[in-house]
DRENDO-1510 file (C-alpha; in Angstrom, 1 decimal, always signed):
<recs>
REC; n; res; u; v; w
REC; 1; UNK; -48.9; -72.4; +22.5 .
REC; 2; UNK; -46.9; -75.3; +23.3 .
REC; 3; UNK; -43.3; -75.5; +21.8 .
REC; 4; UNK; -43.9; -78.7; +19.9 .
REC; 5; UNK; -46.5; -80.8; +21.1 .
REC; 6; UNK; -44.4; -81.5; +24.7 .
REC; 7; UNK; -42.0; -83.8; +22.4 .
REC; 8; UNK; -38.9; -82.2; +24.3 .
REC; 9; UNK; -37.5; -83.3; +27.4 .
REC; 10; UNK; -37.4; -79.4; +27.7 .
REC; 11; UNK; -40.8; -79.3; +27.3 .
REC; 12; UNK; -43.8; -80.3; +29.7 .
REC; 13; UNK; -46.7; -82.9; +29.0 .
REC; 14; UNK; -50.4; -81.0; +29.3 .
REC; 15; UNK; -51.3; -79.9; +33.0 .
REC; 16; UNK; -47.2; -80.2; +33.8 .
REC; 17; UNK; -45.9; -76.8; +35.2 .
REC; 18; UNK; -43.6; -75.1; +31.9 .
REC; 19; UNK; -40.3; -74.3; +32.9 .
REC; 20; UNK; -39.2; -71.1; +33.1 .
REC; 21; UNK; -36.8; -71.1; +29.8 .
REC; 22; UNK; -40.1; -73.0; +28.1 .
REC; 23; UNK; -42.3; -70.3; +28.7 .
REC; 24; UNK; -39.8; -67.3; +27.9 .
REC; 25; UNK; -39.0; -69.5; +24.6 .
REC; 26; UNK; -43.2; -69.7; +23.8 .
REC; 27; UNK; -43.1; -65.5; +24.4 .
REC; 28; UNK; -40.2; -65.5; +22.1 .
REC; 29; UNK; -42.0; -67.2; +19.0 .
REC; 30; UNK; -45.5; -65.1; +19.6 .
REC; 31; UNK; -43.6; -62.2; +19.7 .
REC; 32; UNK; -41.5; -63.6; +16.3 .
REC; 33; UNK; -45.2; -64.3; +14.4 .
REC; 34; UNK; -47.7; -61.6; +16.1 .
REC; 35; UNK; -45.0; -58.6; +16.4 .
REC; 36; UNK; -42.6; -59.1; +14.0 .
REC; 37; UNK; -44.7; -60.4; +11.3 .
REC; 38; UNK; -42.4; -63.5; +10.3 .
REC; 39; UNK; -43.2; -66.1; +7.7 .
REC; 40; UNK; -44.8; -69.2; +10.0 .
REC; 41; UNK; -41.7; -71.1; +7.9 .
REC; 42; UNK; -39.4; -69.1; +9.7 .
REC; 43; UNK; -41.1; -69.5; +13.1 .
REC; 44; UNK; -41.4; -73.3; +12.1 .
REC; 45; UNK; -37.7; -73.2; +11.9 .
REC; 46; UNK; -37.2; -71.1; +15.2 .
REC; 47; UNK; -39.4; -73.4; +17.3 .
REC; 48; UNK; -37.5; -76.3; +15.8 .
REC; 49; UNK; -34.4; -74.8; +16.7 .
REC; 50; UNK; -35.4; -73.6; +20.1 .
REC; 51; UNK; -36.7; -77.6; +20.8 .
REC; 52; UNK; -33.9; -78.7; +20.2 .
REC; 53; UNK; -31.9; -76.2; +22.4 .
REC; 54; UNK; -34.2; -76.1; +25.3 .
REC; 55; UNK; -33.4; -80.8; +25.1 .
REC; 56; UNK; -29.9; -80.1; +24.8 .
REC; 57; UNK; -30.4; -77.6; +28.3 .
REC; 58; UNK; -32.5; -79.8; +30.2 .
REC; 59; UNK; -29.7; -82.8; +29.7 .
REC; 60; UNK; -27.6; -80.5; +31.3 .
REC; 61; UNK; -30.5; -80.2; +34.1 .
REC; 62; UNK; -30.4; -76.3; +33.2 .
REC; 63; UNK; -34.2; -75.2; +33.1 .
REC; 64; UNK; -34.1; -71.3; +33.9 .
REC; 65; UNK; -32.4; -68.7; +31.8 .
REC; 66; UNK; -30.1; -67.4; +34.5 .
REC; 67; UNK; -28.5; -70.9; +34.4 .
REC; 68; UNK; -27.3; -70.4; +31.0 .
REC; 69; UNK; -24.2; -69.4; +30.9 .
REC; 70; UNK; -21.6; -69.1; +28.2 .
REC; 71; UNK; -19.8; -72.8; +28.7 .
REC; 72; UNK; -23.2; -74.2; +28.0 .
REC; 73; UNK; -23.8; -72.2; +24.5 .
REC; 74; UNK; -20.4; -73.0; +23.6 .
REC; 75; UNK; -21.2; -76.9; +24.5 .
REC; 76; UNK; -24.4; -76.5; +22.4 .
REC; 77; UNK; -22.7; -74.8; +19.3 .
REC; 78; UNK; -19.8; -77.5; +19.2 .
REC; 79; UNK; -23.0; -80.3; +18.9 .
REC; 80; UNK; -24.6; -78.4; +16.6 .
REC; 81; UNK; -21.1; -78.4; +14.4 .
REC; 82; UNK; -20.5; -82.2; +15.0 .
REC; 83; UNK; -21.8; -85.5; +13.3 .
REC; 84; UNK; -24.2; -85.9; +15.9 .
REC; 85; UNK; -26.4; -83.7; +15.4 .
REC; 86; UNK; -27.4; -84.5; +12.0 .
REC; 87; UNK; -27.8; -80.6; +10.7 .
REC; 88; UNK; -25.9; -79.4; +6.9 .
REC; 89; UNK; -23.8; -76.7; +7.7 .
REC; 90; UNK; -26.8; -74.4; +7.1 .
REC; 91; UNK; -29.0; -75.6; +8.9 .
REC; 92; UNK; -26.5; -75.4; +11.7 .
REC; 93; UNK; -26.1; -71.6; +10.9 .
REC; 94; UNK; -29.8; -71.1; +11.3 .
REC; 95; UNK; -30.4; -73.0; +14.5 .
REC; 96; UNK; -27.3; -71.1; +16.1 .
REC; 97; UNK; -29.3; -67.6; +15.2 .
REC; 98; UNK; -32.3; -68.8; +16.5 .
REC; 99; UNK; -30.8; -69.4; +20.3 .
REC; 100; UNK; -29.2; -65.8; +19.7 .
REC; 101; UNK; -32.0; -64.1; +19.0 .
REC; 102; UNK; -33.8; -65.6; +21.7 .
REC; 103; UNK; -31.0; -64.8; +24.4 .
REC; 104; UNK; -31.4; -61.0; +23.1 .
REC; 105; UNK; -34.9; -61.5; +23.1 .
REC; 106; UNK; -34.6; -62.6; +27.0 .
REC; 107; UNK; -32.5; -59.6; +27.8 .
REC; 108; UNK; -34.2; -57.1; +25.9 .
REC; 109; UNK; -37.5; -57.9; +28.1 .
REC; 110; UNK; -36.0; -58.2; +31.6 .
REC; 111; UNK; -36.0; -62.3; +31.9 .
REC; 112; UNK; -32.3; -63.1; +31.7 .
REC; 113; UNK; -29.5; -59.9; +33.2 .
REC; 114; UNK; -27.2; -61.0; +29.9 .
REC; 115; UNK; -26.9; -62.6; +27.4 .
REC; 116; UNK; -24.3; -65.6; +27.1 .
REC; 117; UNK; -23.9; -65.8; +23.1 .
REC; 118; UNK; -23.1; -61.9; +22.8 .
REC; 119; UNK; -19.3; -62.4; +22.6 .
REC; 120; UNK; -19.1; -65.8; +20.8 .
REC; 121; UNK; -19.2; -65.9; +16.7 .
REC; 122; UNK; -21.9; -67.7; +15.2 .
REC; 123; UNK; -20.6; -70.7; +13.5 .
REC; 124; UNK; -19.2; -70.1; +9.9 .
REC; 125; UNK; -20.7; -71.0; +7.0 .
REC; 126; UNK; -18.1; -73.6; +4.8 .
REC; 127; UNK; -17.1; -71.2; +1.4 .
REC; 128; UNK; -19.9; -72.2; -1.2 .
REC; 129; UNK; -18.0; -74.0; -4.3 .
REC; 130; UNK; -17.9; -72.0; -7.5 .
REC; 131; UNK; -19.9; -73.4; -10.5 .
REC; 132; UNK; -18.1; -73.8; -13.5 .
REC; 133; UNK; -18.6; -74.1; -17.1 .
REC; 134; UNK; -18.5; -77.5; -18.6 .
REC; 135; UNK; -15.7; -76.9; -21.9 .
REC; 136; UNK; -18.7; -77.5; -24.2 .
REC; 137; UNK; -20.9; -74.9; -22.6 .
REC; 138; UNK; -17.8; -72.6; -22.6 .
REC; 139; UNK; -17.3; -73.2; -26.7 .
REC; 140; UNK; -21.0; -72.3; -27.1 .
REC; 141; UNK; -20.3; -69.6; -25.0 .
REC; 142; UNK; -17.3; -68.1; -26.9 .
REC; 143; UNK; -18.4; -68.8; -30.4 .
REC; 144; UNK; -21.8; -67.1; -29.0 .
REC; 145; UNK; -20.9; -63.1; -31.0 .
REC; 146; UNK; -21.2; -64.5; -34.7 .
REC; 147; UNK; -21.0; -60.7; -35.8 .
REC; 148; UNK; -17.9; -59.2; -37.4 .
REC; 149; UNK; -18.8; -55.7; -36.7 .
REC; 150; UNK; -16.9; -53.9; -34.3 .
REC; 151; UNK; -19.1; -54.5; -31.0 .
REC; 152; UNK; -19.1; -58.4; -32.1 .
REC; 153; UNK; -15.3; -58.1; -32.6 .
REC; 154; UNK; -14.9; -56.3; -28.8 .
REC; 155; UNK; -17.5; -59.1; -27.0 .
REC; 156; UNK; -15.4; -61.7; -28.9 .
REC; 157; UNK; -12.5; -60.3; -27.2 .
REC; 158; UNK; -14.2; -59.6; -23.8 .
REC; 159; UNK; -15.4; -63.4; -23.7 .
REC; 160; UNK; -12.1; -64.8; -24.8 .
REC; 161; UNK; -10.1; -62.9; -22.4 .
REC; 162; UNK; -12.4; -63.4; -19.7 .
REC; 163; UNK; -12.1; -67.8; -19.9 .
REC; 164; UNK; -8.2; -67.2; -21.1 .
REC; 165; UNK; -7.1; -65.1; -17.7 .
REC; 166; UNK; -9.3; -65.7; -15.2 .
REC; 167; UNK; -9.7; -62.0; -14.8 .
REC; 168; UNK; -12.7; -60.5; -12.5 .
REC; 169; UNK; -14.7; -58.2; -14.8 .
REC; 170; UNK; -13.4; -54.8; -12.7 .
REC; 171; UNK; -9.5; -56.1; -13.7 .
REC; 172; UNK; -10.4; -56.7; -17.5 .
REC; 173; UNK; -12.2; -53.0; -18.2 .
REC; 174; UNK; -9.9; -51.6; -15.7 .
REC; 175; UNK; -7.2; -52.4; -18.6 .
REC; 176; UNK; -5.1; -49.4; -21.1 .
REC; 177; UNK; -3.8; -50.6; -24.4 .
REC; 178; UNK; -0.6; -50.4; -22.5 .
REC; 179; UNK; -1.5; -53.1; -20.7 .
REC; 180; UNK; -2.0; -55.8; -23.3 .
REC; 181; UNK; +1.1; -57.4; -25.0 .
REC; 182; UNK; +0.4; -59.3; -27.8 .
REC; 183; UNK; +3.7; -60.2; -28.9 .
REC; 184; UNK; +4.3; -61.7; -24.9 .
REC; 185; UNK; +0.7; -62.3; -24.7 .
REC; 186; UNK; +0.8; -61.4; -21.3 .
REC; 187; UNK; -1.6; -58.7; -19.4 .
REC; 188; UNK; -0.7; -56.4; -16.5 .
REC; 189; UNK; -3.4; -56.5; -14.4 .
REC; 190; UNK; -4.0; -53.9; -11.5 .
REC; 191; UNK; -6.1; -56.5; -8.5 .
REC; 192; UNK; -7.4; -56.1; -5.3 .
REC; 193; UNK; -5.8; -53.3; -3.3 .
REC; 194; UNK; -3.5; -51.9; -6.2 .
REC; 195; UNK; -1.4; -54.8; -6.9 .
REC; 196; UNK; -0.4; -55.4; -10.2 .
REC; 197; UNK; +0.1; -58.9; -11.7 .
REC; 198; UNK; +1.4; -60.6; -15.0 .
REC; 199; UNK; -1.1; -62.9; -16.7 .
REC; 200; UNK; -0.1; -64.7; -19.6 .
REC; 201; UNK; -3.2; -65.9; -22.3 .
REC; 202; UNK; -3.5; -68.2; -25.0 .
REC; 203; UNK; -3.2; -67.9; -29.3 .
REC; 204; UNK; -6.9; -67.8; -29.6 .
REC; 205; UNK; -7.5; -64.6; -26.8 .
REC; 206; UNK; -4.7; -63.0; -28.7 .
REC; 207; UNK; -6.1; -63.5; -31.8 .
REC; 208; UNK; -9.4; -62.4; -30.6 .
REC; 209; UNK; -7.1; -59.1; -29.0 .
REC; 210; UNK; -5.5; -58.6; -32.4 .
REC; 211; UNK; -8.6; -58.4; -34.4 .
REC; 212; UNK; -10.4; -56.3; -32.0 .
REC; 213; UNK; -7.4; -53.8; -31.6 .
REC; 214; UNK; -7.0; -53.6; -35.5 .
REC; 215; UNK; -10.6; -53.7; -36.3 .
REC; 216; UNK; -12.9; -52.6; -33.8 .
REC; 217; UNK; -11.8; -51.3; -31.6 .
REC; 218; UNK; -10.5; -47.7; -33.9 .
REC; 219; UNK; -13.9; -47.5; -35.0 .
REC; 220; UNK; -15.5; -47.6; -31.1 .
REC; 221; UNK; -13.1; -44.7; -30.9 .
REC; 222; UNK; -14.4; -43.1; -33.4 .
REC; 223; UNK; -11.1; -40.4; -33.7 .
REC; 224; UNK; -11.2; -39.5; -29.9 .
REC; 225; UNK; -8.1; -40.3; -28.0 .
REC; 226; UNK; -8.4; -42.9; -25.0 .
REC; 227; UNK; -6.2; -45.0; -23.5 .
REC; 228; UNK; -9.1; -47.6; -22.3 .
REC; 229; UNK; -8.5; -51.2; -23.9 .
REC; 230; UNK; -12.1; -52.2; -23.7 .
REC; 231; UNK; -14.5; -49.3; -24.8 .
REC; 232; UNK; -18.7; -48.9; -25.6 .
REC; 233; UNK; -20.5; -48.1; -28.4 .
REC; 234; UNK; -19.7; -44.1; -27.8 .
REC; 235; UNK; -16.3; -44.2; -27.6 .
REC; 236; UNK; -15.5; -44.3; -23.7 .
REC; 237; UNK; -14.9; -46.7; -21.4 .
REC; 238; UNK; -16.9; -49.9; -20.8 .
REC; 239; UNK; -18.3; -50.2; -17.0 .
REC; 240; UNK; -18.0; -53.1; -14.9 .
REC; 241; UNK; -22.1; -53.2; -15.2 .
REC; 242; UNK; -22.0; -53.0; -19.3 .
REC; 243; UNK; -19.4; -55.7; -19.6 .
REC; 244; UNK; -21.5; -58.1; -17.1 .
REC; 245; UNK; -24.3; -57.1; -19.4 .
REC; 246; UNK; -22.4; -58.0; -22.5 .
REC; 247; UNK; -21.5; -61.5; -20.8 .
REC; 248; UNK; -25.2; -62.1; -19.6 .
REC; 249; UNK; -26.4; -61.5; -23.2 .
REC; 250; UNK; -24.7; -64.0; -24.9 .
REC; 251; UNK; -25.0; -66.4; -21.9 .
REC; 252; UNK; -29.0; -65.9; -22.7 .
REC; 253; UNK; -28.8; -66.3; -26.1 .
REC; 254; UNK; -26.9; -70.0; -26.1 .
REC; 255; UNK; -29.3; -71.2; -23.2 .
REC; 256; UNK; -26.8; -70.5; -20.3 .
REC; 257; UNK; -28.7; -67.6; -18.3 .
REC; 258; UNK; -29.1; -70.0; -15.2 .
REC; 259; UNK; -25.6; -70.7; -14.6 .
REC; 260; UNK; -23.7; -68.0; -15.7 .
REC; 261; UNK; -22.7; -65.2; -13.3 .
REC; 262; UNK; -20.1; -62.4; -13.0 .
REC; 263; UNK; -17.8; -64.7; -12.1 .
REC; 264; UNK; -18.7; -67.9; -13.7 .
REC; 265; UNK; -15.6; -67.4; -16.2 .
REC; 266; UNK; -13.3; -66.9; -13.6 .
REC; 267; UNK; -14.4; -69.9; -11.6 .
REC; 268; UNK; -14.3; -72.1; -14.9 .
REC; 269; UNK; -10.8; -70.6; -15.6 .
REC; 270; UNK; -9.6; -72.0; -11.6 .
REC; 271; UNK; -11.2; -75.0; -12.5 .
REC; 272; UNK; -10.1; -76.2; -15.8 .
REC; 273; UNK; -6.6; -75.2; -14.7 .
REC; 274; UNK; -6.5; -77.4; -11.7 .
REC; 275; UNK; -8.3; -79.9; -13.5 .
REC; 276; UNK; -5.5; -79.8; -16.4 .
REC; 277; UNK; -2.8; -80.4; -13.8 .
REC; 278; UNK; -2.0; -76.8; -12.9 .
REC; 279; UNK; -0.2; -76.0; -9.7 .
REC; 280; UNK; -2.5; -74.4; -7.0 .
REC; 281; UNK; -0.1; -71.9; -6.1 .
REC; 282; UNK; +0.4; -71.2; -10.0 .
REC; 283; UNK; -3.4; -70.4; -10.0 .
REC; 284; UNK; -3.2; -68.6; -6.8 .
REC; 285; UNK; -1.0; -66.0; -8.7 .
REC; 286; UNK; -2.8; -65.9; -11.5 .
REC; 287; UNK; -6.2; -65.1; -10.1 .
REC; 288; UNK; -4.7; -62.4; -7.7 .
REC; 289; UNK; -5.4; -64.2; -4.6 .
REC; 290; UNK; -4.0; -62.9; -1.2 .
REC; 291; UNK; -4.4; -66.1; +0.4 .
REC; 292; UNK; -4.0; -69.8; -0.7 .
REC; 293; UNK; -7.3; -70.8; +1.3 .
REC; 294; UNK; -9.1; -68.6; -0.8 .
REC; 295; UNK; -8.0; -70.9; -4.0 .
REC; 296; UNK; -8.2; -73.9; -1.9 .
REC; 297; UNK; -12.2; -74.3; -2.6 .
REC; 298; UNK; -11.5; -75.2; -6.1 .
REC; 299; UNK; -9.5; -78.0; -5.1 .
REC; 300; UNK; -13.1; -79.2; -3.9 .
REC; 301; UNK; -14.4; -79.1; -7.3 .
REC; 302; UNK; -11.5; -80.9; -9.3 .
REC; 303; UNK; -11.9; -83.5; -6.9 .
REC; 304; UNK; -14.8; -85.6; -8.4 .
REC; 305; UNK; -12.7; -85.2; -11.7 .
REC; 306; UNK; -9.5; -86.5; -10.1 .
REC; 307; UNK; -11.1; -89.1; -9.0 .
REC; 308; UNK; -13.0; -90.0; -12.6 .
REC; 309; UNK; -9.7; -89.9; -13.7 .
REC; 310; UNK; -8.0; -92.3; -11.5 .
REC; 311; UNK; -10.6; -94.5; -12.4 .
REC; 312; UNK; -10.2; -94.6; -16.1 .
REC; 313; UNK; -6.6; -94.7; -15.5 .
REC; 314; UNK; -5.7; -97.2; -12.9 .
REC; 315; UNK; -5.5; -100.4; -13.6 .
REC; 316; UNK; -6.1; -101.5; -10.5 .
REC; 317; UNK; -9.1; -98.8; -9.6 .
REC; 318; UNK; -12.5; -101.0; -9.9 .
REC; 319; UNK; -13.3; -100.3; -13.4 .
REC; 320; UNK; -15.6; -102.7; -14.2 .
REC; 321; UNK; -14.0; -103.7; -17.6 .
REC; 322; UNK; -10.7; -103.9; -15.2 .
REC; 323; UNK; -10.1; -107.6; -16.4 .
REC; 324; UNK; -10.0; -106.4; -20.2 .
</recs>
């Protein structure tokens, strides 16, 4: 089984002698498809990955696998992460674990003494951006529990507060009555690792609050004495699995099931904030981050609408009714 057709330098022409790190690469991929039973996709991708490797070696005139030290897999990894080689950050991700499985691979059946990628980190992955919620999907959204019973009062409530604070689902049932002021509108919130935060929301989330408080939420309770802000249809409190279940029902019924998440509201929350001129360390505090470069990937998102902005804005910015 030739590695592709003798297209790599790496990789002889018919009746040429295979190298040594050739040959232990062809052993590598039967052993992938005949003993491991992967997809031929994925062995597709490991013999393109591998081709590419074994060029990127034989440049280097390094053609046996006790040549291959750890300077030349760090020399490879910082191609695969530049410009020049072409590869999305995924892509470069996947061809990285490819040459580290087949280094273990070499170890594991006596043709290399070590293996030089064991103590370098595979390259990481950039942070995925958050989708978010245009503001019309986010009205269907809200105006989604049309009934004025108590659960429609409570998923009113749970959908409001969700968009208004930017609270992860764990932080909003994690809530006592204690914790919401109405008067202040502001929310303690218990985070990440025990730390408490102050999170101010808006008329309508405290109008949703108020009605549920007054309304629905005594007759969830049914007489029995809980301290739980957000409760279920028996009385206790609602789990982080109900509430996501509350969320994906009325994301379902409005035509949103394929973009909203567990934390789509949060995301749209960090967005529309930014977006609206807010201060990244502002949202920083409000979302309970520990570190500004977590809140740093929204700034990725509001950039396309900074920069529609600018263009409607500036008279100077190409519009192309900029002579008007």
């Amino acid at each position: 089984m030739n590695l592709e057709d003798g297209s790599a330098r790496g990789t002889p022409a018919h009746g040429d002698e295979l190298t040594a790190l050739v040959a232990a690469a062809q052993e590598f991929l039967e052993y992938m498809q005949v003993e491991r039973g992967v997809s031929p996709n994925t062995v597709s991708a490991y013999r393109r990955g591998l081709v590419r490797y074994l060029d990127f070696l034989a440049g280097k005139g390094i053609e046996d696998p006790e040549s291959v030290n750890q300077e030349a897999v760090m020399s490879y990894a910082a191609f695969l992460a530049s410009r020049d080689s072409g590869l999305s950050a995924r892509s470069m991700s996947q061809a990285f674990s490819a040459v580290r499985m087949f280094h273990r691979f070499m170890v594991a059946e006596g043709i290399a003494p070590v293996d030089p990628t064991g103590t370098l980190p595979s390259p990481r992955l950039p942070a995925r951006l958050p989708k978010a919620l245009t503001r019309r999907q986010v009205e269907s959204l809200l105006e989604a529990p049309a009934r004025g019973d108590a659960l429609g009062l409570r998923d009113r409530m749970i959908l409001e507060m969700m968009y208004a604070t930017g609270m992860r689902i764990s932080e909003l049932v994690g809530l006592d009555v204690g914790d919401v002021d109405l008067a202040e509108r502001i929310a303690s919130v218990r985070g990440k690792g025990d730390k408490w935060r102050l999170v101010p929301f808006g008329s309508q989330a405290a109008s949703a609050s108020s009605s549920y408080l007054s309304d629905g939420r005594p007759e969830l309770a049914g007489g029995r004495r809980t301290s739980a802000f957000v409760l279920n249809a028996r009385g206790g409190r609602l789990s982080r699995q109900g509430c996501w279940k509350v969320i994906k029902g009325y994301a379902d019924a409005v035509g949103l099931a394929e973009v909203v998440t567990p934390h789509v509201l949060r995301h749209t929350f960090a967005t529309h904030m930014l977006e609206g001129g807010a201060n990244l360390l502002v949202v920083q505090e409000l979302l309970g981050h520990a570190s500004i470069a977590t809140t740093q990937i929204y700034t990725d998102i509001t950039r396309d609408h900074l920069k529609s902005v600018y263009r409607d804005s500036h008279p100077r910015a190409g519009r192309r009714d900029a002579t008007k």
